[in-house]
Structure formats: C-alpha cells, structure tokens
N, C-alpha and C positions, 0 to 999 in steps of 0.2 A: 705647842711650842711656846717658850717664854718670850717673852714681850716685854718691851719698856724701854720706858718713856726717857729722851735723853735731852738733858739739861745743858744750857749756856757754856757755864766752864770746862766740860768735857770737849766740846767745840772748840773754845778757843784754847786751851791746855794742850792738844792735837797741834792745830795750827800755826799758833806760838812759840811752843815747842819750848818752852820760858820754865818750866819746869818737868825736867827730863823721867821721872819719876812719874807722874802724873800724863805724859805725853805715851810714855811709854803701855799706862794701864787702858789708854785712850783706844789708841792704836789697835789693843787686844781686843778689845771691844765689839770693834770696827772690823775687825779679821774675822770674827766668831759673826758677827751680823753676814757679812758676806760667803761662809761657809757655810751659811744655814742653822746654825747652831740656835741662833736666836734671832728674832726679830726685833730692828730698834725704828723709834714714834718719835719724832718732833716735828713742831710748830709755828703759828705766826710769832708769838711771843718772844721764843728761843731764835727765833731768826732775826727778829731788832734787835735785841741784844746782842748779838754776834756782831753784827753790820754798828752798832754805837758802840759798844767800844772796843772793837779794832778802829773806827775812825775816830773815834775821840779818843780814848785810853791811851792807843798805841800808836795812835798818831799816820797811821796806815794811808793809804790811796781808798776813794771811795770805789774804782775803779777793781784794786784789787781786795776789799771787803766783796764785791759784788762778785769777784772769781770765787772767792771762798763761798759764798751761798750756793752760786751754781756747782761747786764740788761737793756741798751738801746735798742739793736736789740730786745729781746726778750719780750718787754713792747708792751701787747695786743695794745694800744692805738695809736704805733707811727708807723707811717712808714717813711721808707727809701729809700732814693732817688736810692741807690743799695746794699737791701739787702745781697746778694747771694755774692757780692764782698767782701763787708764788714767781712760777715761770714767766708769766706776764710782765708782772712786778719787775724784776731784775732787769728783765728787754729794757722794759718802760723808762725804767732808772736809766741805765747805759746811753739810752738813746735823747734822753732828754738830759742828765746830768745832774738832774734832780736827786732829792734825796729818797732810799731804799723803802721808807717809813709811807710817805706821801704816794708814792708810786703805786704800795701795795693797797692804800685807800682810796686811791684811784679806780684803781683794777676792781678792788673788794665791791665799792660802789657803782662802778659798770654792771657787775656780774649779777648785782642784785635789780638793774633796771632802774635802777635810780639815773631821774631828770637831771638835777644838779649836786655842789657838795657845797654846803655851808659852812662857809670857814672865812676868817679874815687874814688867812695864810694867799690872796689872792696869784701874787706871782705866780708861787713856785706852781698853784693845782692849774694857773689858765697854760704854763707851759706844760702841764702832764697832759693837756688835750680836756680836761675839766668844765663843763659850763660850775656858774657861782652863783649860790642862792643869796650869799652873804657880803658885803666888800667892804671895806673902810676906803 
C-alpha cells in the first residue's frame, strides 16, 4: 500500500477551508486514506505547526486548535508517529490551558523518565505538573 507522509498545509488548507481548491484536493486525500486506498503518516512537528498558526495566524481559540489535533489524532485514515504522547499532550493542554507545544514536552519528558525539565519557561512547566532543573 502507498504511504505518505502529510505536511502542515494540507492540515490547515482542510481546516481552513481559506482556499477551496486546495481544501478540496485535501479532503480527497483524507477520503482515499479512510477507504484504504492509502495510508497517510504525520508528526510531532506537523502538529505544532497546525496548533501555531491556527493560534497565532488565524487568530483561532487555543481551545479549538486543540479540537483540530484531536480530529487529526482521531481521523480513522492517519497515523501518528506517537499517538499515545500526543493524546496526553492535548488532555494536558486542555486541562491545564497551557500551551500545545509545552504539554507535549511535558508528556515527551514523562515518557522517557525523566526527573525534571530544564527550562527558564518556569510557570507555564510547574503548571503542566513539571518538577524544574532550571528557574530564573
């Protein structure tokens, strides 16, 4: 079966719907991945980017950037290079109000056993539930 790997602006072209043309080739995509036709792959990367500019770009709710992720995670067609993190991530986000980015290096850093995270980002990680190797 073909495979491949699907990029940022197809996400947000879909979503958007900002260009009907392009929203449309999205879609078809999207139809063919859940018909079996093909198998489609994304990522942590292509997930910040989705979640930064629909919140910054487009001016969007972080709330409903964070619906959009979980319609990506949840889309029969796609998979995820780490589901299970990701999932985490977006709770994490929601529940805390923190941002998408932070959450998932939260989680990321959980998952690997990691004691603390170093960072002078102190707020936002003691509210993700975080200890801190680093603080100003």
């Amino acid at each position: 079966m073909k495979r491949v790997f699907v990029d940022t602006n197809v996400f947000l072209r879909f979503f958007t719907r900002d260009d009907a043309d392009h929203h449309e080739r999205a879609k078809s995509l999207f139809e063919k991945a859940e018909s079996g036709d093909i198998e489609l792959l994304t990522g942590p990367p292509v997930l910040f980017e989705v979640f930064w500019t629909l919140t910054s770009g487009y001016k969007r709710d972080a709330q409903v950037a964070l619906d959009v992720l979980e319609s990506i995670v949840n889309h029969d067609g796609i998979i995820l290079t780490d589901k299970r993190l990701v999932e985490a991530a977006i709770q994490k986000a929601r529940d805390t109000g923190e941002d998408y980015a932070d959450a998932y290096i939260c989680v990321l850093a959980q998952s690997q056993k990691c004691d603390s995270v170093a960072t002078f980002n102190t707020k936002h990680f003691k509210s993700l539930g975080a200890n801190i190797e680093i603080s100003l």
